[in-house]
C-alpha positions in Angstrom: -13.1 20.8 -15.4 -14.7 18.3 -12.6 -12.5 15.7 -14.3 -9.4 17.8 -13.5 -10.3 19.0 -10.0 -11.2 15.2 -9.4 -7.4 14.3 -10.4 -5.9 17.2 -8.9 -7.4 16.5 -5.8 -6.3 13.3 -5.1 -2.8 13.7 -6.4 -2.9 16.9 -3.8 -4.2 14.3 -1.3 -1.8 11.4 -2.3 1.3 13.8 -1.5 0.1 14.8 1.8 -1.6 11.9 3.5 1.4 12.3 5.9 -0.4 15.4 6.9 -3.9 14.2 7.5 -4.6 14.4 11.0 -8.0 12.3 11.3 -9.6 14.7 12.9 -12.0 14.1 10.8 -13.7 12.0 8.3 -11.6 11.4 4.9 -14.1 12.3 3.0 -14.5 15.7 4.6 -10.8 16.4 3.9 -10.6 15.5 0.0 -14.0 18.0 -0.1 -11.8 20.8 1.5 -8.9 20.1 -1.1 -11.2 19.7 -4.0 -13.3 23.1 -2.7 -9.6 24.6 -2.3 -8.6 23.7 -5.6 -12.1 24.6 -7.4 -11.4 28.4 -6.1 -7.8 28.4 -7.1 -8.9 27.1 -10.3 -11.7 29.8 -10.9 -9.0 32.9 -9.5 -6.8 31.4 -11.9 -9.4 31.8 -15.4 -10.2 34.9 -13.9 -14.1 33.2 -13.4 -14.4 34.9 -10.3 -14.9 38.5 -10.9 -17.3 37.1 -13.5 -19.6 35.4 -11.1 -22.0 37.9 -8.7 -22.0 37.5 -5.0 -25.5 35.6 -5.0 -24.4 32.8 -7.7 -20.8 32.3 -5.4 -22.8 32.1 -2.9 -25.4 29.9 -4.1 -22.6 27.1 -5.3 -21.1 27.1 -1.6 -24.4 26.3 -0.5 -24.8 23.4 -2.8 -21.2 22.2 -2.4 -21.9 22.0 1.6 -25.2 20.3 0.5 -23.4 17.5 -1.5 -20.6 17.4 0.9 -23.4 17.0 3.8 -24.9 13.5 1.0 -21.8 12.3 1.1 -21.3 12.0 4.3 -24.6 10.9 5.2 -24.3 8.3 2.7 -20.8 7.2 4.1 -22.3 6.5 7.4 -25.7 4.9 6.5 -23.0 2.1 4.8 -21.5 2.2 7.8 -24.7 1.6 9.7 -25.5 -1.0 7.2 -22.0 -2.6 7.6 -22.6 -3.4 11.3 -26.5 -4.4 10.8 -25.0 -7.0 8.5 -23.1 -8.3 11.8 -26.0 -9.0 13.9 -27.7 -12.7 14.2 -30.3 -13.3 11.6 -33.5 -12.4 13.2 -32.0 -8.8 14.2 -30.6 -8.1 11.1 -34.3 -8.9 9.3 -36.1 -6.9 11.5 -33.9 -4.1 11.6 -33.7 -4.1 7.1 -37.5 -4.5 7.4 -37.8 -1.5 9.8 -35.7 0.9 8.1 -35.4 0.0 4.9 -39.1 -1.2 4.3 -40.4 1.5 6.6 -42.8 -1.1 8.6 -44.3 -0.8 11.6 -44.0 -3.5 14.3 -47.3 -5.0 13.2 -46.6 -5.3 9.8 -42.6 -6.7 10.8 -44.8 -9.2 13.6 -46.8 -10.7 10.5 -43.7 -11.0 8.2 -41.7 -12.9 10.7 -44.5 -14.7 12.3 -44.1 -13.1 15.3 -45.8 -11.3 18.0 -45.3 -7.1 17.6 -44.2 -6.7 20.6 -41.3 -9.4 19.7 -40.6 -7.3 16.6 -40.1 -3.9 18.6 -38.0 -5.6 21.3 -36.0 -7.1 18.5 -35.4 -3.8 17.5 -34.8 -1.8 20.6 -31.9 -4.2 21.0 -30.3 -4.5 17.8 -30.4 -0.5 18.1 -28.8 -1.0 21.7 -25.7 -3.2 20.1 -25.0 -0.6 17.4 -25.2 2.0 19.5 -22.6 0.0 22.3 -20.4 -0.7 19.2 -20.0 2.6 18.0 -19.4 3.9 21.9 -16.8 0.9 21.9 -15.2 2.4 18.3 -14.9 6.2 19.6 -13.7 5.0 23.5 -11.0 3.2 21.4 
């Protein structure tokens, strides 16, 4: 049934890109079509009356939750994507910081390196992703 809503949802979303507004983020708009389908789907096998209040309720929740990893997911590779932009030093201490979980003292003896070099290294490698995505939503 996945398989189907899957299929359905991106022919559905194939025949009206032209209707896509960009209001929002892809993603989110193939999880409303695929959530749209899913319920016509389920009215349609009669499934509906068969499920209680609690359970329908209970699968909305978790369809919000995945729909909620999903996007959370889509913008840490976006976050990652623009890290991989930055000079050398910036883009080591930022993957050590957030992807190693160190503090500055332990990024300071990795890079050889004082700590308070390490968390101004940071502080501005934060700054420039933070001025590139203002630059990206002024545009």
């Amino acid at each position: 049934m996945s398989e189907e809503i899957v299929q359905e949802t991106f022919e559905v979303a194939i025949k009206n890109i032209d209707k896509f507004k960009g209001d929002c983020k892809i993603s989110t708009w193939l999880c409303q079509i695929a959530k749209y389908i899913w319920y016509k789907t389920l009215k349609k096998e009669k499934k509906v009356d068969n499920i209680s209040f609690e359970e329908l309720e209970n699968v909305i929740v978790s369809s919000k939750v995945l729909e909620e990893e999903v996007l959370d997911k889509q913008e840490k590779i976006e976050v990652f994507k623009k890290i991989q932009k930055l000079d050398e030093q910036t883009r080591n201490v930022m993957y050590l910081r957030l992807l190693g979980n160190l503090d500055y003292k332990e990024i300071a003896e990795v890079m050889d390196k004082t700590p308070t070099w390490a968390r101004v290294v940071f502080f501005r490698g934060k700054q420039k992703l933070k001025e590139e995505k203002e630059n990206e939503e002024g545009m």
